[in-house]
C-alpha positions as CSV (number, residue, x, y, z in Angstrom):
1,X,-2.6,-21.7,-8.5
2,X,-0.3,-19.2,-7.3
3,X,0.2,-17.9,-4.0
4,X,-2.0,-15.2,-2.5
5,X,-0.2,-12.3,-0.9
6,X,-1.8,-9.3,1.1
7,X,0.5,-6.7,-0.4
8,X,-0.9,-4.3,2.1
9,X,-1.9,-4.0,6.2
10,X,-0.4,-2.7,9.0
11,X,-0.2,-3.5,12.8
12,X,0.7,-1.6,16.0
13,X,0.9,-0.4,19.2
14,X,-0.4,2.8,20.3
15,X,1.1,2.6,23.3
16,X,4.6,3.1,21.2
17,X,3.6,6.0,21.1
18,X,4.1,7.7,17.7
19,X,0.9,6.8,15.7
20,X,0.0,11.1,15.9
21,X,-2.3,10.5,13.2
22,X,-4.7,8.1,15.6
23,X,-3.9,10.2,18.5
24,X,-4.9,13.4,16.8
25,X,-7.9,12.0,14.6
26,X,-11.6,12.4,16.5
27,X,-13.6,9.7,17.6
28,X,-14.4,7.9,14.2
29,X,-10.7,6.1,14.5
30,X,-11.5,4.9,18.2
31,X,-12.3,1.3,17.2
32,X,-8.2,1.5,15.9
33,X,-6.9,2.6,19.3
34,X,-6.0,-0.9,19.7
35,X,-3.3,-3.8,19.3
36,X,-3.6,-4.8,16.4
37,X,-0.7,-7.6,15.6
38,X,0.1,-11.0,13.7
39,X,-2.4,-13.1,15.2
40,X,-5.0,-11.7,15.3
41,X,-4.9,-11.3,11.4
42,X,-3.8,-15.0,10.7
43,X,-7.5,-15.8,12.1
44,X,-9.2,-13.8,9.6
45,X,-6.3,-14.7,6.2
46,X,-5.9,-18.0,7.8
47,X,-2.1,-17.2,7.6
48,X,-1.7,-16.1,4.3
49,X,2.0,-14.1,3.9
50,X,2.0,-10.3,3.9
51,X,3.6,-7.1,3.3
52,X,3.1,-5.0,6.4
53,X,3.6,-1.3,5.6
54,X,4.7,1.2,8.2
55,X,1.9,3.5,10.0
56,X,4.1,6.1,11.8
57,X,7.0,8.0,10.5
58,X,9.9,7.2,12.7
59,X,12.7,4.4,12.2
60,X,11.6,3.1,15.5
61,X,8.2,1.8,14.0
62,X,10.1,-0.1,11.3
63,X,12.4,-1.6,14.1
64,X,9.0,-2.9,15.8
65,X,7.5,-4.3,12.5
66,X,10.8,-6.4,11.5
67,X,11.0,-7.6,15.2
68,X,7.7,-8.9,14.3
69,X,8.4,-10.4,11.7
70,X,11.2,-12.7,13.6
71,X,8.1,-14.7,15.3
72,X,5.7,-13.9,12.9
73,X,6.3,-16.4,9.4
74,X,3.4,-14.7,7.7
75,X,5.2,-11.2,7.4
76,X,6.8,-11.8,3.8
77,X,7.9,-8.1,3.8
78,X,7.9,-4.8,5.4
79,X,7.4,-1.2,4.1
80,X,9.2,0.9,6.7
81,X,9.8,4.7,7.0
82,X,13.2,6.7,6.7
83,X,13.3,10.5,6.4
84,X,14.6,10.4,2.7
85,X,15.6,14.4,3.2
86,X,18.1,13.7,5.8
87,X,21.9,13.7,4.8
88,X,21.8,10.5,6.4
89,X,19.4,8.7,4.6
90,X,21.3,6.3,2.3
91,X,23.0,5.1,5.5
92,X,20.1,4.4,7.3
93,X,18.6,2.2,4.2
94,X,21.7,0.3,3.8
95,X,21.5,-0.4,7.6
96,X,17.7,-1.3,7.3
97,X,18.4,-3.5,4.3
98,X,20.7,-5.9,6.3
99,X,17.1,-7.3,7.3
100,X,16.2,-9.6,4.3
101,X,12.5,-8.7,5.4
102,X,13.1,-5.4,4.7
103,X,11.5,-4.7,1.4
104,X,10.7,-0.5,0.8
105,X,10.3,2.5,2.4
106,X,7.1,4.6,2.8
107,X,6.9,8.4,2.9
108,X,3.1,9.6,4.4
109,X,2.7,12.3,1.3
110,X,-0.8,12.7,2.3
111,X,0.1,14.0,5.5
112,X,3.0,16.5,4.7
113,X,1.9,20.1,4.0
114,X,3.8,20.6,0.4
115,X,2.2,18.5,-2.1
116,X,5.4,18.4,-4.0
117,X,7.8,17.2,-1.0
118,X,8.6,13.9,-2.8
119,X,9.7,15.9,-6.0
120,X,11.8,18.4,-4.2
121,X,12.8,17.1,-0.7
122,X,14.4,13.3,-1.1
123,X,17.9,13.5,-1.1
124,X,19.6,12.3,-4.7
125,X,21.7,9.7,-2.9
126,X,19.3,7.8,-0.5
127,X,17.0,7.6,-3.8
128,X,19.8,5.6,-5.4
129,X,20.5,4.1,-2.5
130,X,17.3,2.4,-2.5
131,X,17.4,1.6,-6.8
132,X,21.2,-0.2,-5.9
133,X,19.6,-2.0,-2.5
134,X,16.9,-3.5,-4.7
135,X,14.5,-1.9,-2.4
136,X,11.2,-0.3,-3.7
137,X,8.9,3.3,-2.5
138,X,5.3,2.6,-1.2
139,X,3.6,6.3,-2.6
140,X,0.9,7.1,0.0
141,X,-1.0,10.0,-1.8
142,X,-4.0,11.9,-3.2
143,X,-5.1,13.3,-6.2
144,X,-3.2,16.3,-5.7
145,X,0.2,14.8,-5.2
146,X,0.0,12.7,-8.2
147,X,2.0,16.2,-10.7
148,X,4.6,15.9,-8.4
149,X,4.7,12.0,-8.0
150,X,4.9,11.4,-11.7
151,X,7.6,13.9,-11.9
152,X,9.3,11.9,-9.5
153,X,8.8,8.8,-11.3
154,X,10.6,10.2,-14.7
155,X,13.4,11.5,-13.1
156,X,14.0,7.9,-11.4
157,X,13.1,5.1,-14.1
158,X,15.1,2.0,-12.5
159,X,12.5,2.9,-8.8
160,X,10.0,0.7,-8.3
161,X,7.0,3.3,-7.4
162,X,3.6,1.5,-6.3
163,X,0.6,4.1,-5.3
164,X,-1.1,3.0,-2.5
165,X,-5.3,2.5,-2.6
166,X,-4.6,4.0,-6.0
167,X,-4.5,7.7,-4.6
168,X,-7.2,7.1,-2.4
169,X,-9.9,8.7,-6.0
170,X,-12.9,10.8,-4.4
171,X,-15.6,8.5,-4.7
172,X,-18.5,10.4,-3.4
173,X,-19.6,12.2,-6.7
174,X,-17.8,10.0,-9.4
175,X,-14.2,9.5,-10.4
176,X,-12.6,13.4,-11.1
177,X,-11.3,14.6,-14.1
178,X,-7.6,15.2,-12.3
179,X,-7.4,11.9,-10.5
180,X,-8.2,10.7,-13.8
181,X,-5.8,12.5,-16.5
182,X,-3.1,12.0,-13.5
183,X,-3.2,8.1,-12.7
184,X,-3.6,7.4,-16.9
185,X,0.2,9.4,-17.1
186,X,1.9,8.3,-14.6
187,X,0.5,4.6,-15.5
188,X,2.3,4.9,-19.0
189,X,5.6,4.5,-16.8
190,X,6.3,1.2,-16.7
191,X,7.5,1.0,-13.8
192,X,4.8,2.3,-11.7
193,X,2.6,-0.1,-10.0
194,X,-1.1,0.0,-7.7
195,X,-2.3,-1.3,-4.9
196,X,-5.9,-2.6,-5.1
197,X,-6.6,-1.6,-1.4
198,X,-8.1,1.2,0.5
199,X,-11.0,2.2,-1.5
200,X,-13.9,1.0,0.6
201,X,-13.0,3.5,3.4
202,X,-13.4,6.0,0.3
203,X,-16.7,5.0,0.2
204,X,-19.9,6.9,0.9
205,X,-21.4,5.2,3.8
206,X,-24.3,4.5,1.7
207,X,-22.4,2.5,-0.6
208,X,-21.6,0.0,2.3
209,X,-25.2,-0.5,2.9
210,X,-24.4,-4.2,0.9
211,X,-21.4,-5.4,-0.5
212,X,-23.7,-5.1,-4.0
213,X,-23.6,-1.3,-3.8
214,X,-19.5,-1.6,-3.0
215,X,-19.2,-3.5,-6.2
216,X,-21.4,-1.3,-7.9
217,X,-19.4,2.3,-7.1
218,X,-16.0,0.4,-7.7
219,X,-16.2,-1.8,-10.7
220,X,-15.9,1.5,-12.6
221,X,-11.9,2.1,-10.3
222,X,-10.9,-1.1,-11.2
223,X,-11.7,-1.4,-15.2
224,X,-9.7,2.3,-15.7
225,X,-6.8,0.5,-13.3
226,X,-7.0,-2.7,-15.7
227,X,-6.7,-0.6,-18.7
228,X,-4.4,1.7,-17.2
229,X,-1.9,-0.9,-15.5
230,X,-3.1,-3.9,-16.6
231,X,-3.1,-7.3,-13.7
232,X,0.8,-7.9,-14.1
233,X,1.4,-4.1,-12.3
234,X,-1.9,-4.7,-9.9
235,X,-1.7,-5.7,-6.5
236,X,-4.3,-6.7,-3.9
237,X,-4.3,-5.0,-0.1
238,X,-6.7,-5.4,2.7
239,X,-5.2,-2.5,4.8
240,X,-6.2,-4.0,7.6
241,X,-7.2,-2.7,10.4
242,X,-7.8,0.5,9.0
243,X,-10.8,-1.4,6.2
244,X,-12.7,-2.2,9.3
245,X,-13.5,1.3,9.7
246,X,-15.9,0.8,6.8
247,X,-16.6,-2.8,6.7
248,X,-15.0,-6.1,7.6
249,X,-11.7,-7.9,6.3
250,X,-14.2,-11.0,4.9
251,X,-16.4,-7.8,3.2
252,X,-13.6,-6.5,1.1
253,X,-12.7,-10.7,0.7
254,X,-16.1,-10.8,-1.1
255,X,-16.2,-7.2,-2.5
256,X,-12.9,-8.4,-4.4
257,X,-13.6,-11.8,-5.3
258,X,-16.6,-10.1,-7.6
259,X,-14.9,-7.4,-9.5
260,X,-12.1,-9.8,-10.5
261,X,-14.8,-12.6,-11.1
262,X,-14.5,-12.1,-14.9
263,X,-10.9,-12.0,-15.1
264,X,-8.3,-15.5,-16.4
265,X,-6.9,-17.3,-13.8
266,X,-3.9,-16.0,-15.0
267,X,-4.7,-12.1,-14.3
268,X,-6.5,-12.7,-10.9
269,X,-3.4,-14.9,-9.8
270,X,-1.6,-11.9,-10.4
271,X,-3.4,-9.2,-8.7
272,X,-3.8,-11.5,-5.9
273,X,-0.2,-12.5,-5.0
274,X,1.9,-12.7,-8.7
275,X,2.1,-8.6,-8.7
276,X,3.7,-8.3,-5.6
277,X,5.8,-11.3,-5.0
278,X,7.6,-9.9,-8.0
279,X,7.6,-5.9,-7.0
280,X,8.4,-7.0,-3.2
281,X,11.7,-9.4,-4.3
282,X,9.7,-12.2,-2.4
283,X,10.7,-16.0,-2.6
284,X,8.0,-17.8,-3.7
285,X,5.7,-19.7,-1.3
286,X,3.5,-22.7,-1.2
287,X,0.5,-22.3,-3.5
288,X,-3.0,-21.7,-2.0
């Protein structure tokens, strides 16, 4: 059986200092405002490797996570950040890149006001920069940066592109027509990928009444993502911490172990660890 790989969490320090997004956000995010680091994940995964994605948009955040992952075995890769609009972008990748851990970079497209910054904004050189460092881009976004996203995409065939908690669909009153017609064409590229991760915090609190109901509202995500991007460009996440806003790490543990319960041992390997060790450029690990 192959190995499984969280392709998706995070940890930090607020006391860093520049997480604005928890500083900002209102009480709801208080049970974040906390450590959150290598240990205390390994209890819950039972040290299973992962890819540990930046969570603040500064260079100094992707220092801290690949100092981390000197002490800390289980950190396979990391998603950082770099200001890919700066003239000195490309530099700061290939400097970034000397770290074997380092795997991708992460713009936070939510959070930026123009919905069309990654098709406009990214200078042409640190883009191939990260194609010739074998490095990949981690696509946090909506619904609404998906037009720009996909023209991103076409214009850069040889990037490895992977949309995180596959654009995050509305989930409160169905799946939407655009976040629909929008994941289906940018799926037909080839060399776009998913992440299998975040959608539970999507959820209507209702729906995480029992992890039934979660099944229930996001069987009908995952069989368009299966059709769409089939198990070999699927990857699993937990995005923990941030998951335990809506329910614990074992919850979305169980939540997933049902909606792939149908699948060959050969897909669910894939979405669970085969998907990523090959996106992520990872050396293979010990089975599990």
């Amino acid at each position: 059986m192959m190995e499984r790989i969280d392709a998706h969490c995070h940890f930090w320090q607020p006391a860093r200092g520049d997480y604005g997004w928890l500083d900002s956000g209102g009480p709801q995010l208080d049970p974040l405002r906390r450590e959150f680091l290598p240990p205390d994940l390994a209890v819950l995964n039972g040290m299973r490797r992962v890819i540990v994605v930046q969570a603040a948009p500064s260079e100094a955040e992707t220092h801290f996570l690949l100092g981390l992952a000197q002490t800390a075995p289980q950190i396979a890769g990391v998603v950082g950040w770099v200001d890919l609009g700066e003239p000195e972008a490309a530099g700061r990748l290939a400097a970034l890149a000397r770290n074997p851990r380092f795997r991708g970079v992460r713009p936070m497209l939510q959070d930026l006001a123009d919905p069309d910054w990654i098709d406009t904004a990214p200078a042409p050189d640190a883009i191939r920069a990260l194609q010739s460092l074998g490095l990949g881009l981690d696509a946090l976004v909506r619904t609404q940066h998906l037009p720009a996203l996909s023209r991103f995409v076409a214009r850069y065939p040889d990037l490895p592109v992977v949309i995180d908690h596959a654009a995050k669909p509305d989930l409160s009153e169905g799946l939407g027509n655009a976040w629909l017609d929008r994941m289906r064409g940018l799926a037909r590229d080839s060399r776009s990928h998913c992440k299998l991760s975040g959608l539970l915090t999507e959820l209507d609190p209702t729906r995480l009444a029992s992890p039934a109901r979660a099944i229930e509202a996001l069987r009908p995500v995952l069989d368009r993502l299966l059709d769409w991007f089939g198990p070999a460009r699927l990857m699993w996440g937990s995005d923990w911490p941030v998951v335990t806003l809506a329910a614990g790490h074992d919850v979305w543990e169980a939540v997933t172990e049902a909606l792939l319960a149908d699948l060959s041992p050969r897909d669910r390997a894939a979405i669970l660890g085969g998907t990523a060790l090959r996106f992520y450029g990872l050396e293979a690990g010990q089975d599990a």
